[in-house]
Each structure stands twice: as C-alpha cells, then as structure tokens.
N, C-alpha and C positions, 0 to 999 in steps of 0.2 A: 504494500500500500504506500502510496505516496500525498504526502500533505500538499495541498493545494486548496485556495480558497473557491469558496462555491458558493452556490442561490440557495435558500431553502423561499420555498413555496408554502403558504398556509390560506384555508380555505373553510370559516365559518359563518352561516346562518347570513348568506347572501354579503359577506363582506371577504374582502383577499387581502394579504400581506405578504411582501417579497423583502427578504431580507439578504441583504448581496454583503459578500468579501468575508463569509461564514467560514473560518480555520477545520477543513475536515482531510481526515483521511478517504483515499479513495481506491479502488482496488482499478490499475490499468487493463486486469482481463477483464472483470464483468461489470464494472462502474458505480459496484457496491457502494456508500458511500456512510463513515464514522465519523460521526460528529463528538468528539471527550464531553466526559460528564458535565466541568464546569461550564464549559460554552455550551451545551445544549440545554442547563440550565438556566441560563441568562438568559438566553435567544427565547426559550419559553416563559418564563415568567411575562418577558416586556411582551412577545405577543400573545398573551395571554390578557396580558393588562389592556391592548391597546383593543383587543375583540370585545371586551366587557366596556369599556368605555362607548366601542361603537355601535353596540348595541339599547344603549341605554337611551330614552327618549330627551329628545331636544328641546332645548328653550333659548327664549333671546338671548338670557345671558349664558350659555353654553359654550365654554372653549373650549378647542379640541385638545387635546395633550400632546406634546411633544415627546417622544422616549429617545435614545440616545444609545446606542451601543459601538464602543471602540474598539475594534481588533488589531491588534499591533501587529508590523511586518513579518510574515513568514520570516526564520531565518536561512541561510542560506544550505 
C-alpha cells in the first residue's frame, strides 16, 4: 500500500460532502483504500457535524458553520 492523499465522498438525507487531500493508504493492485484511525476520526466527527447542522430547519438568523480540517504534507 502506498500513502497518497484522496476524496472521500459522503452522502446523507439529500445533502453531499467531499472532503479532498484525505492522508490514506491505498493498495496499487485493487484500489482498496485505509484511511488511520485518527484521521478517519476527525474526517467523521466534522462531517458528521456538518450533516446534522444541515439538516436542521432554517431561520433568518441561521448561519451556516464553517469546519476546518488541516492535513499536513505527505512526507517524502
């Protein structure tokens, strides 16, 4: 398996999230792809959060939330 960064794709109750430059392992034969515990818990908490936010009914004064995930440079 070789690390390389990737897309993950999420898809709930009529709303979608793409989340890019995701740190996974990936297998060159079958394109398996491991995402590590810690970053796959990050990546789900925040779109976890941002599905429950967008799901919740709207009003005037409704802002949307910003989330923020930093993956630092593959090493070499």
């Amino acid at each position: 398996m070789t690390l390389q960064k990737i897309t993950l794709h999420f898809e709930r109750g009529g709303f979608s999230a793409d989340v890019h430059g995701v740190a996974a392992y990936v297998c060159p034969r079958c394109g398996a792809r491991l995402v590590p515990g810690l970053i796959a818990e990050r990546v789900s908490e925040t779109v976890e959060a941002l599905f429950k936010t967008a799901s919740q009914p709207t009003s005037s004064e409704f802002v949307m939330p910003y989330s923020s995930l930093v993956f630092q440079p593959l090493a070499a």
